[in-house]
N, C-alpha and C positions, 0 to 999 in steps of 0.2 A: 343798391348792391347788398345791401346789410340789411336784415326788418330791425324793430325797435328791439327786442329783446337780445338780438347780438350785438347791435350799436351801444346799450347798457353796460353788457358784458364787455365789451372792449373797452370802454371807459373807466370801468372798474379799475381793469386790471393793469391801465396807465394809472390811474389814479393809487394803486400801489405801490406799484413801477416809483414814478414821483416821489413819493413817500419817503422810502428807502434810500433812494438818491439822493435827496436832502439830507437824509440822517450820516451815512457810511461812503456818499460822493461816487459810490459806482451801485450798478444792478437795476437803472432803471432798463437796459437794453434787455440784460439777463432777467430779468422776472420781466419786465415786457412781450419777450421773445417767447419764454417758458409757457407763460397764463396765454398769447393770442396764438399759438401753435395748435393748441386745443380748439380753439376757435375757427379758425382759418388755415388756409396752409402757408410754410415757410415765409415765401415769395411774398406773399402779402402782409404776412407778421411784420413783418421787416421796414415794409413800405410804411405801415403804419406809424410806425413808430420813429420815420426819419425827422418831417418837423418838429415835434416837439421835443425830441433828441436835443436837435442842432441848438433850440431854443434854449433848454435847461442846459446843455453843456457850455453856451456864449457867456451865459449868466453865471455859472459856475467856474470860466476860466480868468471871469472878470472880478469874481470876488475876492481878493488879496495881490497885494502888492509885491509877490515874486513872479510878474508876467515877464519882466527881460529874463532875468536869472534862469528860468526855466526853459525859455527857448534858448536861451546859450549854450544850455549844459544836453539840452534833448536833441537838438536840431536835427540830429543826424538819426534817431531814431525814428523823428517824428516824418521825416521824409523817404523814409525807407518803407516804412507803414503806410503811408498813403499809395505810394507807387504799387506796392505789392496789395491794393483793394481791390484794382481791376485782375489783377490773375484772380486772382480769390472766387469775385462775383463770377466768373465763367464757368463755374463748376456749380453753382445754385439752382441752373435750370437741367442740370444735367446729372447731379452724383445724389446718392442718397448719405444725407447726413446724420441721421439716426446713431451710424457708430461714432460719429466727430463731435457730438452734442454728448454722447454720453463720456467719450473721454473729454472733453471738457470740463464737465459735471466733474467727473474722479480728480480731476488735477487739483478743481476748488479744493474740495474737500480735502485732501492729501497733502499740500502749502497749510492750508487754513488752521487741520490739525498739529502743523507740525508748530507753526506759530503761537497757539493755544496752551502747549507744551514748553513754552521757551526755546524753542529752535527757529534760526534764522538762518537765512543766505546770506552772507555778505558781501557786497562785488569795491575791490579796492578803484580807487580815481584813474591809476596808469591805467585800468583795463577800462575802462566804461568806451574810449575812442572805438576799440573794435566790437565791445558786445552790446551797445546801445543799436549799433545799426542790423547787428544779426537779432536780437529783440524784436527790432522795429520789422523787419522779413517776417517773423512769424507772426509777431500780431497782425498785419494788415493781411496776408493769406488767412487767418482765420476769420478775422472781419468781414471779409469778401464771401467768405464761403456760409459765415452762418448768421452774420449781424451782431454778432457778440464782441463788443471792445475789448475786456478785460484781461483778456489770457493774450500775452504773459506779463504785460505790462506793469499791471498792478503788483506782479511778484518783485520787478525789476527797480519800481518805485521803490518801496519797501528794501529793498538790496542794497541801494543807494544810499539809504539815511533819510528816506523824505519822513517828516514828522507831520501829524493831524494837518495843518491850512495849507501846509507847501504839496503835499499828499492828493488832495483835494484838487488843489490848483491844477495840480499838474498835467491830474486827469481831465480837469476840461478843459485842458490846452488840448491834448492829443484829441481827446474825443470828440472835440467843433472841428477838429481835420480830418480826422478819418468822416464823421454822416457828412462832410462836404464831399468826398469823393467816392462812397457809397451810392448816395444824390445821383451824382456823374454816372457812376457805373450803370447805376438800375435804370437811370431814366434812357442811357444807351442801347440799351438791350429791351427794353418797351417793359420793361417789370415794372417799373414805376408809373400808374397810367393817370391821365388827371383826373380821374375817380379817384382813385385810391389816394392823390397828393391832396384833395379834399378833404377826405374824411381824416387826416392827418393833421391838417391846419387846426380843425374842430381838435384835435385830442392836444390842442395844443394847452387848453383850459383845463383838465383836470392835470395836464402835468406838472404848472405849474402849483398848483394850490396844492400837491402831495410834498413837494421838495421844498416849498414854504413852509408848511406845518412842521418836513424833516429836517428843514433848518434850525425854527427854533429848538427843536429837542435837542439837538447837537451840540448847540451855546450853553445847555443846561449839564453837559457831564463832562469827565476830567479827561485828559489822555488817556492814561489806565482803561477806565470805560470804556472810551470810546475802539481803544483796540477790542478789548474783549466783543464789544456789540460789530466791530468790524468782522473780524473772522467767525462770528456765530453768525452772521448774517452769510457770509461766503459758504462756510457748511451748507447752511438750509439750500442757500441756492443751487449749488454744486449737486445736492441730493435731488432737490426737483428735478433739475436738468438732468441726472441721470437716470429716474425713472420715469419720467416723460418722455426718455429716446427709448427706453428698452420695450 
């Protein structure tokens, strides 16, 4: 399906993918999606990228000890988001998302700066019962539609009070449930073929060894840091994604 010189290129750019996700806990979908979109179209960017997804987000939802805490407090986001992956997926073979990739791109960047800046959302405890599950609606139609976890979740996290390891956690709590019903969706509708679940398992190896090396840099800087390297990381990507759709 792929000669040698694209099967490289695709490994690369999980192998960055990885990387990043180690470091700042999101972005390997979004620089996954970004770097094999050039490569290949949508449809199969996506595929690509679902096992070693599922893989580095299991290991990522496993790393720290607020795994009840955060299903307790998300539940209802987290299953709103799932249910809402299959509407999402039914517009992938069918809409052009070019303008959906690049308002995405804007929103990164638009949050990212505003955080940069010292401005925050803050969402108080009484409301989270109704806006964790209108959250969870829009993340899982966007998931569905481009393969992108992050919008708006990670704004919602952040809203919440989650700090660097519960932050992290939290995300690969939601994001080993959304690629399981991504998985569902694609393999439903034959987007997912066992070619392409192949050459997915194989990219399972550079993803890991990029979110290993972006582990340990991670252990090595302060909270401070690590916000700043968080939202400069969201920028960049937010900018590639948007001039990669236009």
């Amino acid at each position: 399906m792929f000669d040698n010189a694209t099967a490289l290129a695709i490994f690369s750019a999980i192998l960055l993918a990885g990387l990043l996700k180690g470091i700042i806990g999101v972005g390997f979908q979004t620089v996954g999606i970004a770097f094999l979109t050039i490569i290949t179209n949508l449809p199969n960017a996506i595929s690509l990228l679902l096992i070693p997804s599922l893989v580095t987000n299991l290991w990522q939802a496993g790393a720290g000890g607020e795994l009840f805490t955060i299903l307790i407090r998300l539940w209802p986001l987290i299953i709103t988001a799932c249910m809402m992956v299959w509407f999402g997926s039914i517009a992938l073979t069918s809409v052009s998302l070019s303008y959906l990739s690049a308002l995405l791109g804007v929103l990164l960047i638009v949050y990212s700066a505003f955080n940069l800046f010292g401005l925050r959302f803050e969402v108080k405890t009484k409301n989270e019962w109704w806006l964790a599950p209108f959250i969870g609606l829009i993340n899982g139609l966007l998931t569905g539609m481009t393969g992108i976890f992050v919008v708006p979740c990670v704004f919602y996290f952040q809203a919440i009070g989650f700090r660097k390891d519960t932050l992290i956690q939290s995300m690969g709590v939601l994001f080993t449930a959304l690629t399981l019903m991504l998985i569902v969706s694609l393999k439903t509708k034959n987007i997912l073929t066992l070619e392409l679940s192949g050459w997915s398992a194989f990219a399972i190896f550079p993803a890991i060894i990029g979110v290993f090396v972006g582990q340990l840099i991670r252990k090595r800087i302060s909270e401070e840091v690590f916000k700043k390297i968080f939202f400069l990381c969201l920028i960049f990507l937010g900018s590639f994604i948007t001039f990669n759709a236009l």
